[in-house]
KEKE-3310 file (N, C-alpha, C; in steps of 0.2 Angstrom, whole numbers, plus 5000, padded with zeros to 4 digits):
npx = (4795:4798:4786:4784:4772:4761:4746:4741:4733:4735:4749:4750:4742:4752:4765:4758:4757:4768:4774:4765:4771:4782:4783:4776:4763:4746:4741:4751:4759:4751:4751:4764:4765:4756:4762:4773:4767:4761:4770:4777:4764:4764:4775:4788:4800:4809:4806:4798:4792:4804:4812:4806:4815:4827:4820:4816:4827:4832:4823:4823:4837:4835:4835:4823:4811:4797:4785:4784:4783:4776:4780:4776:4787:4787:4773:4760:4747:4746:4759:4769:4784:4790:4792:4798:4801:4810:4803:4794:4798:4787:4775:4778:4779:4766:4759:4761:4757:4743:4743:4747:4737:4725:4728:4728:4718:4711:4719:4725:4734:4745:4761:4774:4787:4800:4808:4821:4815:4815:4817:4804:4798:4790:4787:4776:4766:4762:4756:4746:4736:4734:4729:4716:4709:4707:4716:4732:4750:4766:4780:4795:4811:4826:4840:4851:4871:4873:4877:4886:4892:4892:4905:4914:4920:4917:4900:4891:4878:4861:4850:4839:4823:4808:4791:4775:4759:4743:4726:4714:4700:4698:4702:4715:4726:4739:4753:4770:4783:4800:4818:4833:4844:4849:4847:4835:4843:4840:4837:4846:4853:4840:4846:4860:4854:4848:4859:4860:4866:4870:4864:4873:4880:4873:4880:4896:4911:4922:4933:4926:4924:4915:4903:4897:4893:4883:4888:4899:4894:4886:4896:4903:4894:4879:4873:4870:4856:4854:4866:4875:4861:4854:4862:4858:4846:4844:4851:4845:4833:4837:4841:4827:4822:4832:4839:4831:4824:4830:4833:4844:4858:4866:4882:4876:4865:4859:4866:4854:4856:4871:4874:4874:4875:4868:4854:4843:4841:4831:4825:4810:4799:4784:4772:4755:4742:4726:4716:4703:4703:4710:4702:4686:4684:4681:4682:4693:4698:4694:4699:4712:4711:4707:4719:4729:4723:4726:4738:4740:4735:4745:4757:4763:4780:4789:4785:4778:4763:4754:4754:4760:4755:4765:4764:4755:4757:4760:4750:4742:4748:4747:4731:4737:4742:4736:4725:4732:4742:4757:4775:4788:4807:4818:4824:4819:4808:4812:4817:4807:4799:4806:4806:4794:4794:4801:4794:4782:4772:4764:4768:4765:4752:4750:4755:4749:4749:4743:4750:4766:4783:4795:4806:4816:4821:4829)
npy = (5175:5160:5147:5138:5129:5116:5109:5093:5084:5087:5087:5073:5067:5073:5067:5052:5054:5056:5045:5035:5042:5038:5025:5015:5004:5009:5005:5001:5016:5025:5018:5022:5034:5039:5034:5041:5056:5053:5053:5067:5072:5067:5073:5069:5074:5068:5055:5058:5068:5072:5059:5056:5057:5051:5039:5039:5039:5026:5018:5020:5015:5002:4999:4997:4987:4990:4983:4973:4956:4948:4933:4920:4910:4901:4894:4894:4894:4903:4907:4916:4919:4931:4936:4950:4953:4964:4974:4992:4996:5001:4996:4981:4980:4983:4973:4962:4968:4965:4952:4947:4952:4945:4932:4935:4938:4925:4915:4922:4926:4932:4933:4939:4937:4945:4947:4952:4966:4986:5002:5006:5014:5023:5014:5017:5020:5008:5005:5012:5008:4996:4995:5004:4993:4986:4979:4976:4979:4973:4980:4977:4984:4981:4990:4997:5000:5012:5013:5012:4995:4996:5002:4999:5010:5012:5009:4996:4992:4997:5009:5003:5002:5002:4999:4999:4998:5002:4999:5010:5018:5030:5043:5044:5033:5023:5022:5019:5021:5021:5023:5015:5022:5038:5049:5046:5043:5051:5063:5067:5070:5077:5088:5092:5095:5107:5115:5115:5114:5100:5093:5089:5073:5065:5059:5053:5057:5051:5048:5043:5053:5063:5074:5090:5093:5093:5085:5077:5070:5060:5057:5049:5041:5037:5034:5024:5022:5026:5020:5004:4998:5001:4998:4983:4981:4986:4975:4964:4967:4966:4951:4947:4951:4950:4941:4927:4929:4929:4938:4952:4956:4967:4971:4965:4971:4984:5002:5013:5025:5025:5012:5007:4996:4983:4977:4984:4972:4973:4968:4965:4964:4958:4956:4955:4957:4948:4955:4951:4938:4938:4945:4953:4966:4977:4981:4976:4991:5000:4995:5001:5014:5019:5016:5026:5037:5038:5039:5051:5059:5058:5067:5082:5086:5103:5117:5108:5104:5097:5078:5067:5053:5040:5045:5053:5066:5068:5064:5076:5086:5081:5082:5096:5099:5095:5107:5115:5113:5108:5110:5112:5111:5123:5117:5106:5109:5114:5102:5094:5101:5103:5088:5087:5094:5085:5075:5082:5086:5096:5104:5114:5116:5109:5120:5131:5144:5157:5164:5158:5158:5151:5154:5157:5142:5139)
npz = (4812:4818:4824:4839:4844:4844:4837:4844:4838:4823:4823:4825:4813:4804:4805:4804:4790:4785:4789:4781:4766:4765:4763:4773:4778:4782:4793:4803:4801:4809:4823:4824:4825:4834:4844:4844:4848:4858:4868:4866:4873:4885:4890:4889:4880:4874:4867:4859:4844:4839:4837:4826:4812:4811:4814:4801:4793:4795:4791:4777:4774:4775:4789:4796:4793:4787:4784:4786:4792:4808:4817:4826:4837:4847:4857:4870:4880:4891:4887:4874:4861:4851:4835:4830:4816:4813:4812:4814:4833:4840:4834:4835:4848:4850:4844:4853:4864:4862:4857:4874:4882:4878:4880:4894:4898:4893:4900:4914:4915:4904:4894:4885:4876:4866:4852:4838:4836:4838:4844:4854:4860:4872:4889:4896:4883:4881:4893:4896:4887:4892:4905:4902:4897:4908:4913:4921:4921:4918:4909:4899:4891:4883:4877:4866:4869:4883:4895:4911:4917:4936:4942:4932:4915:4903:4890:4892:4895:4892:4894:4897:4900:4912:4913:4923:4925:4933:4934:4943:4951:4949:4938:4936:4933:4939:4931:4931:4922:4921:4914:4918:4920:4931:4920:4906:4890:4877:4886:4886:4873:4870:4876:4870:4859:4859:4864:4879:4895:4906:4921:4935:4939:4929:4921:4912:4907:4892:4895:4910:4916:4929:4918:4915:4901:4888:4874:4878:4888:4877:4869:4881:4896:4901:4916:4931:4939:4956:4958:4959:4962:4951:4941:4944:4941:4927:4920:4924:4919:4905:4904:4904:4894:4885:4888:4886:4876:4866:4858:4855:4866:4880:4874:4862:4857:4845:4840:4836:4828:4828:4821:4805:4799:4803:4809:4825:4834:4846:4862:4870:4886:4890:4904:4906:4917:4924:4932:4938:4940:4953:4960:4958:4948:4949:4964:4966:4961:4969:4981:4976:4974:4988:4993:4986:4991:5004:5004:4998:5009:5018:5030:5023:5016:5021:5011:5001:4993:4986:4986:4974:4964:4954:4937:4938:4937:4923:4918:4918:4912:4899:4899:4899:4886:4878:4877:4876:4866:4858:4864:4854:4851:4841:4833:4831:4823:4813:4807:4804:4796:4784:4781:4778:4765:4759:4757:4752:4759:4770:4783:4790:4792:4805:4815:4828:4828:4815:4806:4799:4795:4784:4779:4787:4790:4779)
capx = (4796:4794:4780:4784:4767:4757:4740:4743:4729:4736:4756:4749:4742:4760:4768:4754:4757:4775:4777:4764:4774:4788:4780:4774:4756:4746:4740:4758:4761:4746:4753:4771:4765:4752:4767:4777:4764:4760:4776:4777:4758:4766:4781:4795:4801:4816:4805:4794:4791:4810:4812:4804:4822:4828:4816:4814:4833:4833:4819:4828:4842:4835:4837:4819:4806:4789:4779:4787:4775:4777:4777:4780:4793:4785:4767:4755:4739:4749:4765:4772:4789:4786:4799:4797:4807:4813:4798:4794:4797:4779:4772:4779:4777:4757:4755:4764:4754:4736:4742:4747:4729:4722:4730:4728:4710:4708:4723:4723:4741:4749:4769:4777:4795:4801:4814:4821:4812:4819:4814:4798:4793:4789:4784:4767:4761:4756:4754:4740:4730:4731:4723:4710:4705:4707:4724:4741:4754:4771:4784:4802:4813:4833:4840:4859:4874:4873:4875:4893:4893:4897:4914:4916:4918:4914:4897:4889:4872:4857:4847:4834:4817:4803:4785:4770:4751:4738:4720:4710:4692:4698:4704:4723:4729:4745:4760:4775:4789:4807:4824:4837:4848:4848:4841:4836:4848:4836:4834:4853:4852:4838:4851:4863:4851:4846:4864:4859:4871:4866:4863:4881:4879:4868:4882:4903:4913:4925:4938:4926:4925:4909:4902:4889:4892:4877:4890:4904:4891:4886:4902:4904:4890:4876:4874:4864:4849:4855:4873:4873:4855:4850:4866:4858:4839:4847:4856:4835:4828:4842:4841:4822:4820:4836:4845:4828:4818:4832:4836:4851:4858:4873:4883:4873:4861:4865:4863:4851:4860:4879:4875:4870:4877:4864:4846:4845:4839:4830:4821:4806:4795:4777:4767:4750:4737:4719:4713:4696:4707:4713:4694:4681:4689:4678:4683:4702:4698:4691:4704:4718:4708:4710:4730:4731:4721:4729:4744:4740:4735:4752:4759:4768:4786:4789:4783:4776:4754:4752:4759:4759:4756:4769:4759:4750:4759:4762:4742:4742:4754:4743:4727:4737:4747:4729:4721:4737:4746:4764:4779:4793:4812:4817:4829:4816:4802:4815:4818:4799:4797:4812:4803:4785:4793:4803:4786:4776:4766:4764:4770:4763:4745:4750:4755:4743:4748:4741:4759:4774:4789:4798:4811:4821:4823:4832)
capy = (5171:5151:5145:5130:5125:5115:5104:5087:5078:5088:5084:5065:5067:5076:5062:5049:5055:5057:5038:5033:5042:5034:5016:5012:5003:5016:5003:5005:5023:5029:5018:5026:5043:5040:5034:5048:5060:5052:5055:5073:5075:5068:5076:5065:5075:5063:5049:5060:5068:5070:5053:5056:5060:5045:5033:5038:5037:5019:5016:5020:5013:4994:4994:4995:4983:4992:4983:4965:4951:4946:4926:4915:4902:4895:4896:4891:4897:4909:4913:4915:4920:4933:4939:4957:4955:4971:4980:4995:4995:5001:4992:4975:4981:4984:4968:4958:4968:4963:4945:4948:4954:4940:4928:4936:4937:4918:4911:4925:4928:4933:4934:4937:4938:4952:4950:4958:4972:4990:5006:5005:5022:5023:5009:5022:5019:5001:5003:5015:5002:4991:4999:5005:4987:4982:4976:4975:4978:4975:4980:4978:4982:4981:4998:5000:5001:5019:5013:5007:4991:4998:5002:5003:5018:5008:5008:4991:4992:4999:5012:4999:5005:4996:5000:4997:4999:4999:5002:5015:5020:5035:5048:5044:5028:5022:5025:5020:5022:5025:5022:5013:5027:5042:5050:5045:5046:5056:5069:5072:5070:5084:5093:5093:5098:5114:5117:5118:5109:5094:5093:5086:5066:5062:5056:5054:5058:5044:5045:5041:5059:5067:5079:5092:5093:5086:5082:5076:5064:5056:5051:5045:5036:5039:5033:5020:5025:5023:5016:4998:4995:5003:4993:4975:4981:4987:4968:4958:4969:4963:4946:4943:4956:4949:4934:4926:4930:4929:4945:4953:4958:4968:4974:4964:4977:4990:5007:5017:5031:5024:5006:5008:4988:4977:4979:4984:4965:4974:4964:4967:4960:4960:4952:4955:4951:4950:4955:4947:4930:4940:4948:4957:4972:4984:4980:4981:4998:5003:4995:5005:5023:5019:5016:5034:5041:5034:5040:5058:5061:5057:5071:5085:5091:5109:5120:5104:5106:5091:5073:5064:5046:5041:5045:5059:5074:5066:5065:5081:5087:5079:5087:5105:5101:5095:5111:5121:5113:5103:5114:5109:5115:5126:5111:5099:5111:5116:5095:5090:5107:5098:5081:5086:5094:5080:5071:5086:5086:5104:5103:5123:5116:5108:5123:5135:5152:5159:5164:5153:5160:5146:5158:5153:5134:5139)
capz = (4818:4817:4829:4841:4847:4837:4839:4845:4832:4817:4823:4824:4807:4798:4806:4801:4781:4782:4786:4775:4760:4767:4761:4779:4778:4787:4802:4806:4800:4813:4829:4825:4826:4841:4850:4847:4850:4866:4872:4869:4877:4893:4894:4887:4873:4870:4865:4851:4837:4839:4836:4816:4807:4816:4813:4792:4789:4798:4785:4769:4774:4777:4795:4798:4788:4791:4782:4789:4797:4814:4817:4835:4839:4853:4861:4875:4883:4893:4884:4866:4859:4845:4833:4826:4809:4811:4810:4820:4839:4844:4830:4836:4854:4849:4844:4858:4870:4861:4861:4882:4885:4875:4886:4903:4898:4894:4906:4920:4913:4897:4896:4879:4876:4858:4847:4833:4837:4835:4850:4856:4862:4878:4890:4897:4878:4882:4900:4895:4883:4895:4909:4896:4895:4916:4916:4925:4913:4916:4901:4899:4886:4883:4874:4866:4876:4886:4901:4910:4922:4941:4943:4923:4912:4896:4889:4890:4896:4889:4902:4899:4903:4913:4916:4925:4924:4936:4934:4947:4951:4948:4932:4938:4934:4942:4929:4934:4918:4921:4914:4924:4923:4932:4915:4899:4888:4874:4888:4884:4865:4868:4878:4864:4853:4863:4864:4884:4901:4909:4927:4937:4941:4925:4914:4914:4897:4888:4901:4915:4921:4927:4915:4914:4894:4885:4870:4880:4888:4872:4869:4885:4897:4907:4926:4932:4944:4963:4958:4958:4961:4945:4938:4945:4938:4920:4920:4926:4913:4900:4906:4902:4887:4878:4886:4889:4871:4861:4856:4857:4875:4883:4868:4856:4854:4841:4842:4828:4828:4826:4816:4799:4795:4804:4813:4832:4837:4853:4865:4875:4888:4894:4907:4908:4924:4924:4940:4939:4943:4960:4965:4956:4946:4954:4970:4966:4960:4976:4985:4973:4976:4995:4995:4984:4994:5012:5003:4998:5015:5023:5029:5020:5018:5021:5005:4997:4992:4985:4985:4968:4962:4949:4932:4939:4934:4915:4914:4921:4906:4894:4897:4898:4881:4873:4876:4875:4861:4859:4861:4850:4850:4835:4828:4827:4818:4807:4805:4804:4789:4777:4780:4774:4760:4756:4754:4751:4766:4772:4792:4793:4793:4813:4822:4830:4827:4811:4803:4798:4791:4783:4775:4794:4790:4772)
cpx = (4793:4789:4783:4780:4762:4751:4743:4739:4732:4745:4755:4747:4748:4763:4764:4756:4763:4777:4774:4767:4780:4789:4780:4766:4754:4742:4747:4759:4757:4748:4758:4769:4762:4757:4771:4774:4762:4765:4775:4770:4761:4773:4787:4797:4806:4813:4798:4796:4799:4813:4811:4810:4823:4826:4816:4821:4831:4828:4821:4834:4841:4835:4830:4813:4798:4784:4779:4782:4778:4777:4782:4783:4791:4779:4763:4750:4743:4755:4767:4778:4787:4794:4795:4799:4808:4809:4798:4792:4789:4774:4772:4777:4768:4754:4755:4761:4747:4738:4743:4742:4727:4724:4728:4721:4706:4711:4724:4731:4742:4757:4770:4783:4795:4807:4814:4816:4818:4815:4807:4793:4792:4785:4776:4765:4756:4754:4748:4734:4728:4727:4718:4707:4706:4712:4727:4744:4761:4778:4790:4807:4823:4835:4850:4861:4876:4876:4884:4891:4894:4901:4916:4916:4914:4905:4896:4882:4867:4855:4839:4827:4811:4795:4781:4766:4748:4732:4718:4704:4693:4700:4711:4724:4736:4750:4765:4781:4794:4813:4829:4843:4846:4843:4838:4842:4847:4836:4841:4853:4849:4842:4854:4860:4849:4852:4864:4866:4867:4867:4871:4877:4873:4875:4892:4905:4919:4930:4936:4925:4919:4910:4895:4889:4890:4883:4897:4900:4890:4890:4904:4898:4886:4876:4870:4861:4853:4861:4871:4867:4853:4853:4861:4850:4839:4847:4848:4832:4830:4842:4833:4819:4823:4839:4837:4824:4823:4836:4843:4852:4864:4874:4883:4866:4863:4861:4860:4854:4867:4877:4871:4872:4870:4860:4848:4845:4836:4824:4816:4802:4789:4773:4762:4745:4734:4716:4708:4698:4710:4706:4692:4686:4688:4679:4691:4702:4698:4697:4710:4716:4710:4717:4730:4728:4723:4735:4743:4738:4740:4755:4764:4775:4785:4788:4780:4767:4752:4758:4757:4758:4759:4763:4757:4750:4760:4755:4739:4744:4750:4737:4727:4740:4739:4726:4724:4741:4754:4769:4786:4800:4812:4819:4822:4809:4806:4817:4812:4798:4803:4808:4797:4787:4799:4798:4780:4770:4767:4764:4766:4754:4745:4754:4751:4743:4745:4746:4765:4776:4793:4806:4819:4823:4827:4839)
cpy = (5164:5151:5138:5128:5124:5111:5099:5084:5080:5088:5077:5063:5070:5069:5057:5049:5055:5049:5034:5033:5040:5027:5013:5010:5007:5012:5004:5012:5027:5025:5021:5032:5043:5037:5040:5054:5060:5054:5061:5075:5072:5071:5074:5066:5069:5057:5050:5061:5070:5064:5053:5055:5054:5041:5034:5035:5029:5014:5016:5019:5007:4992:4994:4992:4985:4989:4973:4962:4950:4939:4925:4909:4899:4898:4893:4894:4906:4911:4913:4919:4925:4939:4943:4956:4960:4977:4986:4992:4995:4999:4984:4975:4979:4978:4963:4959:4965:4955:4944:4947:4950:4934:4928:4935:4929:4913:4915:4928:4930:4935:4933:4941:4941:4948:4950:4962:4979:4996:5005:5010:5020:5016:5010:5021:5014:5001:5006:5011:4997:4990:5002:4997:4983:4980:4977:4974:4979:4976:4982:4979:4984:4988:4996:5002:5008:5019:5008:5002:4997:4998:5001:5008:5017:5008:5000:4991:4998:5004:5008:4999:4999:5002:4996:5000:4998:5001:5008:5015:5027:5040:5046:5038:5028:5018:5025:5017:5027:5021:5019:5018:5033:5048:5047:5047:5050:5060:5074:5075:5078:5089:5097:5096:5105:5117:5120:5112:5104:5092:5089:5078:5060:5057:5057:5056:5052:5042:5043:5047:5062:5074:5083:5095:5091:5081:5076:5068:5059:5052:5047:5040:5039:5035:5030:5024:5023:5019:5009:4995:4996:4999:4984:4977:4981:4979:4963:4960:4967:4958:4944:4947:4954:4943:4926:4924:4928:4932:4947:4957:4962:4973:4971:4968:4984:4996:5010:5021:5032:5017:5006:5002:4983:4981:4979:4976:4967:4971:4966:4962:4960:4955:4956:4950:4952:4950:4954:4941:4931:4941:4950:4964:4978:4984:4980:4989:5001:5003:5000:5014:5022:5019:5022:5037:5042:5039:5048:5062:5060:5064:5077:5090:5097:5111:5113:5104:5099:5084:5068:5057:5045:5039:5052:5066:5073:5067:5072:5088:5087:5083:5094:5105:5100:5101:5117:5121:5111:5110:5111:5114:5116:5122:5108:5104:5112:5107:5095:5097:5104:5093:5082:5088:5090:5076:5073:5086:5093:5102:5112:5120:5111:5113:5129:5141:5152:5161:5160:5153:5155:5149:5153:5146:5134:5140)
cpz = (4817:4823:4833:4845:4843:4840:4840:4838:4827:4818:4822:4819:4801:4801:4804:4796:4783:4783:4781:4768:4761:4766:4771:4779:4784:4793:4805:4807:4807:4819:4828:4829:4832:4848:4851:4850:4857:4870:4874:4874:4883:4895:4892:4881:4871:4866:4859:4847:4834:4833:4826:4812:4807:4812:4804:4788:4791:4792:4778:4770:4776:4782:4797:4793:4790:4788:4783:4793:4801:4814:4823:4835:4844:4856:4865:4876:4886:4893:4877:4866:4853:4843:4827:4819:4809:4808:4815:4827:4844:4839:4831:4843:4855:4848:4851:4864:4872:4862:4869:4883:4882:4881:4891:4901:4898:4900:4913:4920:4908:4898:4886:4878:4869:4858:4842:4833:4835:4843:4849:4858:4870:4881:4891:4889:4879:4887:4898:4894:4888:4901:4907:4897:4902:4917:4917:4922:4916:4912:4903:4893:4887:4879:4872:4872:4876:4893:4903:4917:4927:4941:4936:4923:4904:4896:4888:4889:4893:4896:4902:4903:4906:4913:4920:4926:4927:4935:4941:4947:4949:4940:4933:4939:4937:4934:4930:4925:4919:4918:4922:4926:4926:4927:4912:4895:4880:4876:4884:4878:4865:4870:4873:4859:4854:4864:4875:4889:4903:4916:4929:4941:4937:4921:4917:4907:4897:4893:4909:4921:4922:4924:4916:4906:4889:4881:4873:4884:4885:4870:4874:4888:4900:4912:4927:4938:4951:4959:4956:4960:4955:4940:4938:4941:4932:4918:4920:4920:4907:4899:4903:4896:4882:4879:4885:4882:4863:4856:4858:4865:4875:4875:4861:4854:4852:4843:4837:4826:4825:4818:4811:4794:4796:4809:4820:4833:4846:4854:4869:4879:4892:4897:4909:4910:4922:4930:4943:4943:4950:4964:4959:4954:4949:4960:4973:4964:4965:4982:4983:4976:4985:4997:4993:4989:5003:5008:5001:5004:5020:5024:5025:5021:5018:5013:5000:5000:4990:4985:4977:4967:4954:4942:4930:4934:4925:4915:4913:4912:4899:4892:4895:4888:4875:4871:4874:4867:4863:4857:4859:4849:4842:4830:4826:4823:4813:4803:4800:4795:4783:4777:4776:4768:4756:4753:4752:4753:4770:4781:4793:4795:4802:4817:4822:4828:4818:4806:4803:4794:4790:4779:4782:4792:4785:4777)
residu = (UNK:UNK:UNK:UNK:UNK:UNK:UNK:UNK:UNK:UNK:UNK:UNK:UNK:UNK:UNK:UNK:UNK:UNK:UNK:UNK:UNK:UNK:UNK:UNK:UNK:UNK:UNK:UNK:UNK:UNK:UNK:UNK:UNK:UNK:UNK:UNK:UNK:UNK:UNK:UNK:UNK:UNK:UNK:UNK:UNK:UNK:UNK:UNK:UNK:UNK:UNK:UNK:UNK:UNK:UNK:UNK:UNK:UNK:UNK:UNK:UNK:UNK:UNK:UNK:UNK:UNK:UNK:UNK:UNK:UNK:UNK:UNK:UNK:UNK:UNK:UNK:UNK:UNK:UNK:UNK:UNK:UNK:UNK:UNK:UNK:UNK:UNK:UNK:UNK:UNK:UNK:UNK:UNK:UNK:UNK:UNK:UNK:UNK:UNK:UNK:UNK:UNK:UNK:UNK:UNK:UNK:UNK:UNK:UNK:UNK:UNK:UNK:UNK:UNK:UNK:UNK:UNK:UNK:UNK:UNK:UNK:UNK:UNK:UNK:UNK:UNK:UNK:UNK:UNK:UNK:UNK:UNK:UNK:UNK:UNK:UNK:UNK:UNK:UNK:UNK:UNK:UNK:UNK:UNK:UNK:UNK:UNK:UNK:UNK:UNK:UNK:UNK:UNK:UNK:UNK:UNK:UNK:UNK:UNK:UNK:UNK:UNK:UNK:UNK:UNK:UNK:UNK:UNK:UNK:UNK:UNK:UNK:UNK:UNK:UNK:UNK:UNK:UNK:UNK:UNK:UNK:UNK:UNK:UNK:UNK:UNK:UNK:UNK:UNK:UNK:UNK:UNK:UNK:UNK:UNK:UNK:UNK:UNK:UNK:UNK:UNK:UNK:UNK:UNK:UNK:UNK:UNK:UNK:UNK:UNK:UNK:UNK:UNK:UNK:UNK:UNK:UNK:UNK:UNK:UNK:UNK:UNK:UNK:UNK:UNK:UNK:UNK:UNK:UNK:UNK:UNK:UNK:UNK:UNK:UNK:UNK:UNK:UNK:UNK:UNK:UNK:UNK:UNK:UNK:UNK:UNK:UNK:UNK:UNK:UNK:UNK:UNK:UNK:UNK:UNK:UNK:UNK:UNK:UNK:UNK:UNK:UNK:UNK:UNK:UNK:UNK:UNK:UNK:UNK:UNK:UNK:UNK:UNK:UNK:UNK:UNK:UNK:UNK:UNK:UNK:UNK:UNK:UNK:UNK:UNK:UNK:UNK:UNK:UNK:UNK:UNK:UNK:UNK:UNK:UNK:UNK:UNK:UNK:UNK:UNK:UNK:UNK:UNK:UNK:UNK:UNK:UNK:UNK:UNK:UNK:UNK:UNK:UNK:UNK:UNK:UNK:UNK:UNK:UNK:UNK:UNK:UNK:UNK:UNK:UNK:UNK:UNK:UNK:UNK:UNK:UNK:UNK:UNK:UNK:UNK:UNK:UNK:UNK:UNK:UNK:UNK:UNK:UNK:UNK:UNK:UNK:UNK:UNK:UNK:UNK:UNK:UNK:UNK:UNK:UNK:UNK:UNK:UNK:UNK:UNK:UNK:UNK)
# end
């Protein structure tokens, strides 16, 4: 029987070594992995250790440059332009967010506009660090087109994720990361990969039809959030991630997955506050724990015990998957068990059981 629950540190270590032997310098190779690992400790398998396969071909096939320098087209106290060359997403993300926080620190703001970049893992990566070090982190980023105008059937738009970061006095920072579409369009992926259905009003298929079949979805598009709200917020986040930086925008950003000609060209954007330049941080802390707190004591709908603040239940996730360990569909163990021994990295040494029948993955 294969095992699908593994330790998080020794999955972010197989991951860590497989892009290292993959020629990724290993200051890279180790934010890769810590992004995708983070994902699954919150919850968002679509945007993990998934993600590996993915990310190696696009490396042996020149669409991603890992080991590419970063350089700015334009800079001031509190903004700079910063072009990825096509290095990794959460590698050019990691930089562009330390310059933000540099900024916000000395000018009380930091804003810096990505391009050529490549996916970037989740927005909650940076929001985290950046809450870690006192700041308001807003991040945006543009995505392939999955997503159709309203009143289209065509994919044009990206489902273009935002974030936001708030510190707290508390253990539960405020965490707001979501897609503009009703799902992510990874969840479906995972769907298809699980061979499972996908809820009715996630997705239509090519003729425009609602579909509940992952595959049938893929071909076709997923659904903006709230109809044409999710449409006009896809479009702002487009607008200053890719028409704004540089990057490619609309159906100038490629997809990984289909274009194996030319680099994604994906954009991102981040504004980072410094909250010292509003009040005292300790005293915006205080402030924040009394809003959560005003707000978990609102009354409760019938059979609901608690009320949540967006982030919560992801952190929640976290400490259970740390102490429980990361559960992995069978596809992708049997993915990640080819890959090590493509580079001769034993994957059996990150899951917890004590047996691992590799005979299943032949």
């Amino acid at each position: 029987m294969i095992p699908t629950k593994f330790d998080w540190k020794k999955l972010q270590s197989f991951c860590t070594d497989v892009f290292k032997a993959a020629g990724v310098p290993e200051e890279n190779a180790e934010i890769v992995a810590e992004s995708l690992v983070e994902a699954d400790l919150r919850g968002v398998d679509s945007h993990g250790v998934v993600r590996t396969s993915i990310y190696l071909k696009r490396i042996e096939e020149g669409m991603i440059q890992s080991d590419a320098k970063f350089f700015k087209h334009s800079e001031t106290d509190c903004m700079a332009v910063l072009d990825g060359n096509n290095n990794f997403g959460s590698v050019v993300g990691t930089e562009a967010l330390n310059i933000a926080l540099e900024k916000a620190e000395k000018s009380g703001i930091g804003v810096v506009g990505v391009k050529n970049s490549n996916h970037f893992g989740t927005g909650a990566y940076y929001a985290k660090k950046a809450i870690e070090q006192g700041f308001v982190l807003l991040v945006l980023s543009n995505a392939s087109q999955t997503m159709p105008p309203t009143g289209g059937i065509k994919p044009f738009l990206g489902t273009n994720p935002l974030a936001v970061g708030v510190p707290t006095g508390t253990d539960v920072p405020f965490i707001l990361d979501m897609a503009t579409s009703v799902v992510a369009r990874g969840k479906i992926i995972v769907a298809s990969q699980k061979g499972e259905v996908i809820p009715e009003g996630w997705a239509i298929d090519k003729e425009g039809k609602p579909t509940t079949d992952a595959d049938a979805a893929l071909e076709g598009s997923v659904l903006p959030l709230g109809g044409p709200k999710g449409y006009g917020i896809s479009m702002f986040i487009d607008i200053l991630a890719g028409v704004l930086t540089g990057a490619g925008f609309g159906k100038y950003v490629n997809n990984m997955y289909e274009n194996w000609d030319d680099p994604q060209n994906v954009g991102h954007f981040f504004l980072a506050i410094n909250i010292n330049n509003f009040m005292p941080i300790d005293h915006f802390k205080a402030r924040m724990d009394q809003y959560i707190t005003d707000i978990k004591s609102e009354p409760k709908a019938p059979e609901v015990d608690e009320i949540f603040i967006p982030g919560e239940l992801e952190l929640r996730r976290t400490l259970e998957k740390k102490a429980d360990g990361i559960d992995l569909p069978e596809k992708v163990v049997h993915e990640l068990i080819e890959i090590g021994k493509k580079y001769g990295i034993d994957f059996t040494q990150a899951a917890l059981s004590t047996t691992f029948n590799t005979e299943v993955s032949k």
